[in-house]
SELUMBA-685344 format. One record per residue: residue in three letters; x, y, z of N, C-alpha, C, O, CB in turn. Coordinates in steps of 0.1 Angstrom, whole numbers, plus 5000, padded with zeros to 4 digits. Each point is the difference from the previous one (the first is absolute). Glycine has a CB too. Layout:
BEGIN
+---------+------+------+------+------+------+------+------+------+------+------+------+------+------+------+------+
! residuo !   nx !   ny !   nz !  cax !  cay !  caz !   cx !   cy !   cz !   ox !   oy !   oz !  cbx !  cby !  cbz !
+---------+------+------+------+------+------+------+------+------+------+------+------+------+------+------+------+
!     ala !    X !    Y !    Z !    X !    Y !    Z !    X !    Y !    Z !    X !    Y !    Z !    X !    Y !    Z !
...
+---------+------+------+------+------+------+------+------+------+------+------+------+------+------+------+------+
END
This chain:
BEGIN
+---------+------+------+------+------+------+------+------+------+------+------+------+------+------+------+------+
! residuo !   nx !   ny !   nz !  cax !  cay !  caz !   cx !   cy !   cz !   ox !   oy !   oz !  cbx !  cby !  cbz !
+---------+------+------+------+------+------+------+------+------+------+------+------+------+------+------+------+
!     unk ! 0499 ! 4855 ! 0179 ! 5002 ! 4985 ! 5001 ! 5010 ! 4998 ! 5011 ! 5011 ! 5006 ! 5001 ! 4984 ! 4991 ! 4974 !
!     unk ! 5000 ! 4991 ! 5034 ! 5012 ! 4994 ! 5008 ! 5014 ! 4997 ! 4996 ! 5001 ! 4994 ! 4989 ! 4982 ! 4999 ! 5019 !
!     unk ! 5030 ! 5009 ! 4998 ! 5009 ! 4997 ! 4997 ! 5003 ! 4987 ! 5006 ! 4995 ! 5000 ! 5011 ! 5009 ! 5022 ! 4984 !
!     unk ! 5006 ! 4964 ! 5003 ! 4997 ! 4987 ! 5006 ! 5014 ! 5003 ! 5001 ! 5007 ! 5006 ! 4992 ! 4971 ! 4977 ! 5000 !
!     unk ! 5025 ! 5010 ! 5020 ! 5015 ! 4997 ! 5007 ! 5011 ! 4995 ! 4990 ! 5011 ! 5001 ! 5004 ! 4976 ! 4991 ! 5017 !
!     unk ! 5011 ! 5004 ! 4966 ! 5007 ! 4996 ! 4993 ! 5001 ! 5009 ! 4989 ! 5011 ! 5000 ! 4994 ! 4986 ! 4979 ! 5016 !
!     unk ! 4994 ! 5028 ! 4986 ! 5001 ! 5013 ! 4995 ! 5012 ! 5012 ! 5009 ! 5011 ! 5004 ! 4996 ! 4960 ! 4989 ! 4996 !
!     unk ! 5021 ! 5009 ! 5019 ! 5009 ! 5009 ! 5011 ! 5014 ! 4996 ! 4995 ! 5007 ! 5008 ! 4993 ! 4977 ! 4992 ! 5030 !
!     unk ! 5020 ! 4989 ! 4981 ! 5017 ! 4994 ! 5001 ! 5002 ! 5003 ! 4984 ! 5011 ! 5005 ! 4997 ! 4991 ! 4973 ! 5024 !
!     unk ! 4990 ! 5019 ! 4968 ! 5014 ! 5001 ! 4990 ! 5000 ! 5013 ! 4998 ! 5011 ! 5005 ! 4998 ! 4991 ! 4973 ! 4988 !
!     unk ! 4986 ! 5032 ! 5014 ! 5004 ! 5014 ! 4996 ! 5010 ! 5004 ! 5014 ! 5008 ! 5008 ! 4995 ! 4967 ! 5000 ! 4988 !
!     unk ! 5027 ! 4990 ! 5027 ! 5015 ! 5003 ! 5008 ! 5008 ! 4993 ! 4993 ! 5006 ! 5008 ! 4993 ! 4987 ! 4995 ! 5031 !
!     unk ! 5012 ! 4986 ! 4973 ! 5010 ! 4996 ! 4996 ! 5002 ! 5002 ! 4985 ! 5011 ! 4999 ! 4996 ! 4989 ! 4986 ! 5022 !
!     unk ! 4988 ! 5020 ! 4973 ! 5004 ! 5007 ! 4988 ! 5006 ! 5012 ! 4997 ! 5006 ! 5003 ! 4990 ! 4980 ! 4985 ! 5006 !
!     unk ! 5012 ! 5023 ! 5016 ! 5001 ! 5013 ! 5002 ! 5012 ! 5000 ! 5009 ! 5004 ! 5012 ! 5001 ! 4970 ! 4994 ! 4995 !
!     unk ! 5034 ! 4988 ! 5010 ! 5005 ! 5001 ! 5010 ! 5012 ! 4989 ! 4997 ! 5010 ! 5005 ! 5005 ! 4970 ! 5004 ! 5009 !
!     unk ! 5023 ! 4980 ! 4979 ! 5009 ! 4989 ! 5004 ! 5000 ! 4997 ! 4986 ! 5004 ! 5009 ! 4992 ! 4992 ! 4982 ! 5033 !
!     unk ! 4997 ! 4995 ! 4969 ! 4999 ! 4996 ! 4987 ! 4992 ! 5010 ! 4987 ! 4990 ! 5007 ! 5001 ! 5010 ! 4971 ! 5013 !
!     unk ! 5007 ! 5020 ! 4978 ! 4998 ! 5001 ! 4985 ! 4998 ! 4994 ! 4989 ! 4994 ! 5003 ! 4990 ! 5015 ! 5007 ! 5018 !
!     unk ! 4996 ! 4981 ! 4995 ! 5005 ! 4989 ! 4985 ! 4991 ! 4996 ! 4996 ! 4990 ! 5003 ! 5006 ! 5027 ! 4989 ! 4998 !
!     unk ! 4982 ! 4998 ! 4983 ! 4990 ! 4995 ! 4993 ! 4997 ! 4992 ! 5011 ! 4990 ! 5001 ! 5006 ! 5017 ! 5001 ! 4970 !
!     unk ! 5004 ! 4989 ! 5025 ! 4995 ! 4985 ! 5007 ! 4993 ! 5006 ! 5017 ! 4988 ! 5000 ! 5001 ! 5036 ! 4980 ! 4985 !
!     unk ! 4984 ! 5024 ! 5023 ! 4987 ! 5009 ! 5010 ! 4987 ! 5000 ! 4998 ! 4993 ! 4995 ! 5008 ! 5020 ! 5018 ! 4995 !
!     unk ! 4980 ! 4995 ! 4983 ! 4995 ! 5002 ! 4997 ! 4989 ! 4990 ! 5000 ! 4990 ! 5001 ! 5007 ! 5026 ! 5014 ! 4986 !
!     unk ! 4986 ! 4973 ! 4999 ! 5001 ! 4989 ! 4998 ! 4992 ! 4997 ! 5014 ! 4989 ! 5003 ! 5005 ! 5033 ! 4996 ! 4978 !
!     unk ! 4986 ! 4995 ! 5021 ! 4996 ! 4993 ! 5014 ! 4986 ! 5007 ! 5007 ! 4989 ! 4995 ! 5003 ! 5040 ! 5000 ! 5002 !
!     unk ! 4977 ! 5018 ! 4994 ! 4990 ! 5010 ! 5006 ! 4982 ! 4999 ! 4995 ! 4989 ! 5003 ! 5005 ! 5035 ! 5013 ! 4997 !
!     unk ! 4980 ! 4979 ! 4986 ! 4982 ! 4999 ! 4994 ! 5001 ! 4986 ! 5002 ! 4989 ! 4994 ! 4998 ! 5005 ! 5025 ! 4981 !
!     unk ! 5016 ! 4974 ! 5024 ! 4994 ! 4986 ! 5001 ! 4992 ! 4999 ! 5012 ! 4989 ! 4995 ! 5001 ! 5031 ! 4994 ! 4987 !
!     unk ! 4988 ! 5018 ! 5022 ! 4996 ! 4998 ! 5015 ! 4985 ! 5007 ! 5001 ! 4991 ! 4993 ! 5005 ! 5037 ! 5008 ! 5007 !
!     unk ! 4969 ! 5014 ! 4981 ! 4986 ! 5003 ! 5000 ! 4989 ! 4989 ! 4994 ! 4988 ! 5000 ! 5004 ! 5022 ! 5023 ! 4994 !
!     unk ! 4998 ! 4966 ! 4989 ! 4989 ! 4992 ! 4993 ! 4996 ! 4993 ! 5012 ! 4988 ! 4996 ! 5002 ! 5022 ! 5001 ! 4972 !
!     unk ! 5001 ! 4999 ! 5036 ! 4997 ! 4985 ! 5007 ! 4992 ! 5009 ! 5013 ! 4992 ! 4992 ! 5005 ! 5033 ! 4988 ! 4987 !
!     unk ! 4975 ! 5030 ! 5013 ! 4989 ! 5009 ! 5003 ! 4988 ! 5001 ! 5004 ! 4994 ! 4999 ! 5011 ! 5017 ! 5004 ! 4980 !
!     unk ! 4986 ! 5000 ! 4994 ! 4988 ! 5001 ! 4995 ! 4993 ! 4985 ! 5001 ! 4990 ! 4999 ! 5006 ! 5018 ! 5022 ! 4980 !
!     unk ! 4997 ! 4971 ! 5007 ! 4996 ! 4983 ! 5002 ! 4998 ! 5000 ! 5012 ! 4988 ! 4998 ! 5003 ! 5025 ! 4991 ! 4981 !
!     unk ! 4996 ! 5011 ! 5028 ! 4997 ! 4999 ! 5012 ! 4990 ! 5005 ! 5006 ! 4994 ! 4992 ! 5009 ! 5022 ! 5006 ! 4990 !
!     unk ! 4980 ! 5016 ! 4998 ! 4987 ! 5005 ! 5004 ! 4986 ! 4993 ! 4992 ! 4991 ! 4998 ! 5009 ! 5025 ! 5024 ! 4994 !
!     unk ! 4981 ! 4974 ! 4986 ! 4992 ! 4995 ! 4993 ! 5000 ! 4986 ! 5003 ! 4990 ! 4995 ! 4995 ! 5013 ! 5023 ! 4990 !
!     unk ! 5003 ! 4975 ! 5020 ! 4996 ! 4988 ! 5007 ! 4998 ! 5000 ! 5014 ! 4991 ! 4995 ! 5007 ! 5021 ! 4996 ! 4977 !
!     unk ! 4998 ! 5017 ! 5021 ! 4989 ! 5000 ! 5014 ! 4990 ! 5006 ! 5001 ! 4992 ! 4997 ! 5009 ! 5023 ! 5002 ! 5002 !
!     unk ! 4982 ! 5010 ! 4981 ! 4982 ! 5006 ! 4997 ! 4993 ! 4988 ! 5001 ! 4993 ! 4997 ! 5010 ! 5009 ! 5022 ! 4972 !
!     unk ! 5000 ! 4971 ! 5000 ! 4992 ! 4986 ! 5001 ! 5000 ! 4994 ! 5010 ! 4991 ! 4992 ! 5000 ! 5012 ! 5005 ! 4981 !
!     unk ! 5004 ! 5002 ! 5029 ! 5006 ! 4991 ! 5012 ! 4988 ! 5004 ! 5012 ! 4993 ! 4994 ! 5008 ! 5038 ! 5008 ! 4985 !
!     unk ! 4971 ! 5009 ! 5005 ! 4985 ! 5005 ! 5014 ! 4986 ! 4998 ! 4991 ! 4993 ! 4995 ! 5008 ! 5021 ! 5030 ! 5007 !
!     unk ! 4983 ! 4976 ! 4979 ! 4988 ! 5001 ! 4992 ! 4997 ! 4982 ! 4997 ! 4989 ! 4997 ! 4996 ! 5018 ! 5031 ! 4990 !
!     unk ! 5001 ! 4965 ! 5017 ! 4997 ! 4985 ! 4995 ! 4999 ! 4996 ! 5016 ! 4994 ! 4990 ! 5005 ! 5020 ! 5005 ! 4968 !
!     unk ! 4995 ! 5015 ! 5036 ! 4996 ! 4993 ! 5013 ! 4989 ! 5007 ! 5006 ! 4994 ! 4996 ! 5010 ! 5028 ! 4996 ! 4994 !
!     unk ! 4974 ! 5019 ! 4989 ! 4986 ! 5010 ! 5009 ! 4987 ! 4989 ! 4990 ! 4989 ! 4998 ! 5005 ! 5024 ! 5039 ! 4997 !
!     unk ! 4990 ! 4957 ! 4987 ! 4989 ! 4988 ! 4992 ! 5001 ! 4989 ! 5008 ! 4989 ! 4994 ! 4999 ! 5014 ! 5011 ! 4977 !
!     unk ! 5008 ! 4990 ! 5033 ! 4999 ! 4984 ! 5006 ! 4994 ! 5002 ! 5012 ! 4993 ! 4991 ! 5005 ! 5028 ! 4998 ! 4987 !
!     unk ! 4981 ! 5023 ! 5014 ! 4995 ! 5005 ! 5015 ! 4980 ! 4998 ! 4996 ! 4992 ! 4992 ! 5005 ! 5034 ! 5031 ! 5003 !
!     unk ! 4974 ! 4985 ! 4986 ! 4982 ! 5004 ! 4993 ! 4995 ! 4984 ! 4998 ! 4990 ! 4997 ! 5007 ! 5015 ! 5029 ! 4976 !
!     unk ! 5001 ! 4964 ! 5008 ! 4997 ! 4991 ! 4997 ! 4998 ! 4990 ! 5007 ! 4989 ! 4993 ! 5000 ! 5018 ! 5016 ! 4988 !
!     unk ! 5001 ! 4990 ! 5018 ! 5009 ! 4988 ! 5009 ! 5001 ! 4999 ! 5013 ! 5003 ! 4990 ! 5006 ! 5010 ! 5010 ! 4979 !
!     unk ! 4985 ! 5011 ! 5019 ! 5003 ! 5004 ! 5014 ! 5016 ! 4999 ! 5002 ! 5004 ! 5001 ! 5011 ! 4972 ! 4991 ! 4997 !
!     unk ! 5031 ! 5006 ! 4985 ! 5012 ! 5000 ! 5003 ! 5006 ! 5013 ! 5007 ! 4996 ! 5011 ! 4997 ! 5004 ! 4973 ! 4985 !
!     unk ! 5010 ! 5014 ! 5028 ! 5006 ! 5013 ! 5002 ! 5010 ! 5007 ! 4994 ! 5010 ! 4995 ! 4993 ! 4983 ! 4998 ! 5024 !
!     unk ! 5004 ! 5021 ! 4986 ! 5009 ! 5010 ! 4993 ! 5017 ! 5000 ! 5006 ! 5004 ! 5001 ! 5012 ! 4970 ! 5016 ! 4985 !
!     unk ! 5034 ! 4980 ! 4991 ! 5016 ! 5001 ! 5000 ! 5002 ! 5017 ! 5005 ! 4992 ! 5009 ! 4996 ! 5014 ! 4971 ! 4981 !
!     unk ! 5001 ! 5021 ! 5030 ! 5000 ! 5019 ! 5003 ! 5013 ! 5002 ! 4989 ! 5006 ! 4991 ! 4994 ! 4987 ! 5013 ! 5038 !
!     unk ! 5009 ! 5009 ! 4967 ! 5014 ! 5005 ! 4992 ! 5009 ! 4994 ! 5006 ! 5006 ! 4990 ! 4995 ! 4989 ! 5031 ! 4999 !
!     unk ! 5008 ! 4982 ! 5014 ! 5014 ! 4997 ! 5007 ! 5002 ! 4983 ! 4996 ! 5012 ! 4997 ! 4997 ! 4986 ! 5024 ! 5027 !
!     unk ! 4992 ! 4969 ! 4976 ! 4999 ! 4988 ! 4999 ! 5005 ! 5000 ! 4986 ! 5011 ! 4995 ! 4998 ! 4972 ! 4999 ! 5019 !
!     unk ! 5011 ! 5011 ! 4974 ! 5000 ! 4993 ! 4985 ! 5017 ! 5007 ! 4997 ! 5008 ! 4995 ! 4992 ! 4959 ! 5006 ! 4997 !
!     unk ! 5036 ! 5009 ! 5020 ! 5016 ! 5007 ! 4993 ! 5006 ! 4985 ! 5004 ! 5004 ! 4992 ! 4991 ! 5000 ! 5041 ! 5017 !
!     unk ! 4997 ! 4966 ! 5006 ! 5009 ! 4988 ! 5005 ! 5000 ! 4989 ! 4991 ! 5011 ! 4994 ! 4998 ! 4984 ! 5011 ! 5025 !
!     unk ! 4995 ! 4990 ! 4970 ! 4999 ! 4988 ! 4999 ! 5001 ! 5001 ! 4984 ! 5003 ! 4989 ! 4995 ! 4984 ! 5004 ! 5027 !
!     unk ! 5011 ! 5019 ! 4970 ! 5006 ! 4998 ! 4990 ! 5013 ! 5009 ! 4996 ! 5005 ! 4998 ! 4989 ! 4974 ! 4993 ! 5007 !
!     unk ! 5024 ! 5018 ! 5012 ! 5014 ! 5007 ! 4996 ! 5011 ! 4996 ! 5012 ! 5012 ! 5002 ! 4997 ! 4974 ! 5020 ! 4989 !
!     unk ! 5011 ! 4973 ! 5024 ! 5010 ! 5000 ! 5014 ! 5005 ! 4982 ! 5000 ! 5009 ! 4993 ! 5006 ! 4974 ! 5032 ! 5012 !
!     unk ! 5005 ! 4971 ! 4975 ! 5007 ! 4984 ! 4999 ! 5009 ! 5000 ! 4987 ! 5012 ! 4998 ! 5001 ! 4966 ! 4988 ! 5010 !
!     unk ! 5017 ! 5018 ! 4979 ! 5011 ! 5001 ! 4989 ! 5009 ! 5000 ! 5003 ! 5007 ! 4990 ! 5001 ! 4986 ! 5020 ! 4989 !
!     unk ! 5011 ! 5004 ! 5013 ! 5013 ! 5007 ! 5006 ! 5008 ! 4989 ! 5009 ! 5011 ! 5004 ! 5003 ! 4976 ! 5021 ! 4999 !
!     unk ! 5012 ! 4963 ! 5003 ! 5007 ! 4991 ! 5008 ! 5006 ! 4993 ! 4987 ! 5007 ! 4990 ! 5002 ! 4977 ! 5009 ! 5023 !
+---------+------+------+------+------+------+------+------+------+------+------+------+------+------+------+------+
END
């Protein structure tokens, strides 16, 4: 099985730095919010690979859908 970037970081910072409950904590929070992330941008290409087919609409690329839903947030 793949390991995901947020996996990677807390087993270094569980093995290496943090311990504690609350670490801990955070650390499965940050994998829950993750995983959600991945599973919506799944739906996210799949509803835009359905508007393209349908609609002719054009395809959002990755780099587009990050910006516009994680890089505008972030402001």
């Amino acid at each position: 099985m793949a390991q995901t970037a947020v996996e990677w970081l807390a087993d270094k910072l569980m093995s290496e730095l943090w311990t504690d409950t609350e670490c801990k904590k955070y650390i499965e929070q940050a994998k829950q919010m993750h995983e959600r992330q991945i599973v919506d941008g799944y739906k996210h290409g799949q509803n835009n690979e359905f508007s393209h087919l349908m609609v002719g609409k054009l395809h959002i690329t990755g780099e587009e859908y990050y910006e516009q839903t994680y890089k505008t947030q972030a402001q």
